[in-house]
N, C-alpha and C positions, 0 to 999 in steps of 0.2 A: 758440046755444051753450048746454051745459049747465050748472049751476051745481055740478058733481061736480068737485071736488078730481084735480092730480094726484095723490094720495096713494090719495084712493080707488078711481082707474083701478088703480092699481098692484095695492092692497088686494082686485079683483077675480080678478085672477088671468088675463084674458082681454085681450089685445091685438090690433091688430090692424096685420101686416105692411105693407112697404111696397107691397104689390100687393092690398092691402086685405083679402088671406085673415085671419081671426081665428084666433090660439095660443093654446095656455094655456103659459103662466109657471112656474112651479114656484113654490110659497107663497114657501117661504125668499130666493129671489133679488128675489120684491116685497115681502116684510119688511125685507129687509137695505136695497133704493132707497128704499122710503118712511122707515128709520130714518135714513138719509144724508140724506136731503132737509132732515130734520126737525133734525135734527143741522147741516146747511147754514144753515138758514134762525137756528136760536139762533146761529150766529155772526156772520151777517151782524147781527142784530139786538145783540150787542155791540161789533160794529166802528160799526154808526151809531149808539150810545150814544158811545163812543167820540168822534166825529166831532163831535158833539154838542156834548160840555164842551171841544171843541177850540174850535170854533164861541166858547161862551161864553169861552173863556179871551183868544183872539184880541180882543172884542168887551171886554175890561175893559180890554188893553193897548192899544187904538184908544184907548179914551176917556181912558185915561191918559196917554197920549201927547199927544193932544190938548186935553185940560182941563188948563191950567195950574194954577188953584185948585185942583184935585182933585189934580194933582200933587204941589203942595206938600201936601195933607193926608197923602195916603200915602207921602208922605216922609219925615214927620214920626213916623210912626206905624211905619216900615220897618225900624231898628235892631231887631235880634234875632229878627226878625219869618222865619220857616219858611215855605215856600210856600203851605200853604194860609192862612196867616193873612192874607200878604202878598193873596193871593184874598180874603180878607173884610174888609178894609180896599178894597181899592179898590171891592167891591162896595158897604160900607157909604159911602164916599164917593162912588159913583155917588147911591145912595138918596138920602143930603142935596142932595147936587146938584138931582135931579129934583125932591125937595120942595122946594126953594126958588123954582123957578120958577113 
């Protein structure tokens, strides 16, 4: 296989059917697939950023749940506490945590 990009197949102008005859494209309609692609691919790339800080959020409430110690720290610290603060108390109580081991 080639190391040519779908984008740049597109970019060529030249395809080839499915009886293997080669077309050409018209420029605008492989501009407009490879802008959709490109356009495709930026959102998948912030749906798995997304997924991501789900991943970490999931991954503080695990350990809060399950570290008692830790629990009480972020308990303590929880009173008027906004969700991301509430995030950087249990992540600063993970921290201690692991340093202390």
């Amino acid at each position: 296989m080639s190391d040519i990009t779908l984008e740049e197949v597109l970019l060529t102008g030249r395809q080839a059917d499915s009886e293997g005859v080669t077309v050409i494209i018209s420029r605008q309609a492989c501009e407009e697939a490879s802008s959709e692609l490109a356009s495709l691919r930026s959102q998948l790339a912030a749906a798995l950023a997304k997924v991501e800080e789900a991943e970490r959020d999931a991954e503080r409430y695990r350990w809060l749940r399950v570290d008692s110690p830790g629990s009480r720290v972020v308990a303590e610290q929880m009173e008027d506490l906004v969700e991301t603060d509430l995030d950087a108390a249990i992540d600063a109580a993970m921290t201690a945590k692991e340093g202390a081991k």
